[in-house]
C-alpha positions in Angstrom: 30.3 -0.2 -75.2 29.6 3.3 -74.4 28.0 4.9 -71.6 26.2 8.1 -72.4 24.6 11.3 -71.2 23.6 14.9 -71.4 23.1 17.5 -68.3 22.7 15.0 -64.8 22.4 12.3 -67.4 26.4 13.0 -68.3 27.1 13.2 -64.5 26.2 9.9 -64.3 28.0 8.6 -67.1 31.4 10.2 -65.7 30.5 8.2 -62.2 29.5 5.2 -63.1 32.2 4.6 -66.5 35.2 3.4 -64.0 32.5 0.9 -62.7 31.4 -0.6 -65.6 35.2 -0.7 -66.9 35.6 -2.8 -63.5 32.9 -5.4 -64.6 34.0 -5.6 -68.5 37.2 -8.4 -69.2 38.7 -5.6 -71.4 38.3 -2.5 -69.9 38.9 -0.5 -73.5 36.3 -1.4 -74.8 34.2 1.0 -72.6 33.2 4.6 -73.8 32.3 7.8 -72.1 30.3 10.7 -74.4 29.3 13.1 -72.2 27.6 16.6 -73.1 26.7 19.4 -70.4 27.7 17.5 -67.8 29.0 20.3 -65.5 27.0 22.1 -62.5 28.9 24.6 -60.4 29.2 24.3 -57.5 29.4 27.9 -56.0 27.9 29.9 -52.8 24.8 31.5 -53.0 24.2 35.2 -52.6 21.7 34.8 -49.8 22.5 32.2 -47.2 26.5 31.7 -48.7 25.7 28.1 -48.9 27.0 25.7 -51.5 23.7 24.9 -53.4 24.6 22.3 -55.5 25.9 20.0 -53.0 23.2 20.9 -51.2 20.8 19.9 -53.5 22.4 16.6 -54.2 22.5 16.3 -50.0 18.6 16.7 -50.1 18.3 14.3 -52.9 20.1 11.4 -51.2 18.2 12.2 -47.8 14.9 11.9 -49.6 15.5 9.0 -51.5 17.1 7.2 -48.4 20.3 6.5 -49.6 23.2 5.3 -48.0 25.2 4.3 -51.0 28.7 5.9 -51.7 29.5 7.1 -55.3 30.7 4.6 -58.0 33.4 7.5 -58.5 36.3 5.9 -56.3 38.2 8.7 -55.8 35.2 11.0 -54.9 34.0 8.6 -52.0 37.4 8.8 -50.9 38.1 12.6 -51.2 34.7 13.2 -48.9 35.8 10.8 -46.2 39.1 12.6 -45.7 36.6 15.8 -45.3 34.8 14.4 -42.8 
């Protein structure tokens, strides 16, 4: 099995790869090709605010979700932050 992506598309597939290993009886058999997958997540110049996690804030809000990350170690990373 593999779980694919390119640009957003491979940000996806690095989340959600642990989760499907969880679901699968062998875990090994589960793939992860990835391209481009990497947004930086810097300050901008004019309001010094992190815009990429910014932008992923606004998406949530928008969509309405309250869902955590398939990413384990994400979801718990951001609780510790809060």
């Amino acid at each position: 099995m593999v779980v694919a992506g390119v640009s957003a598309g491979a940000m996806a597939s690095y989340m959600w790869t642990n989760h499907i290993q969880e679901l699968v009886d062998n875990p090994n058999v589960v793939s992860t090709i990835v391209d481009s997958g990497i947004f930086i997540n810097d300050t901008t110049v004019t309001t010094g605010s992190y815009k990429s996690a910014l932008m992923l804030d606004n998406l949530f809000k928008l969509a309405n979700a309250n869902e955590e990350s398939p990413f384990h170690e994400c979801n718990n990373s951001t609780q510790r932050g809060k």
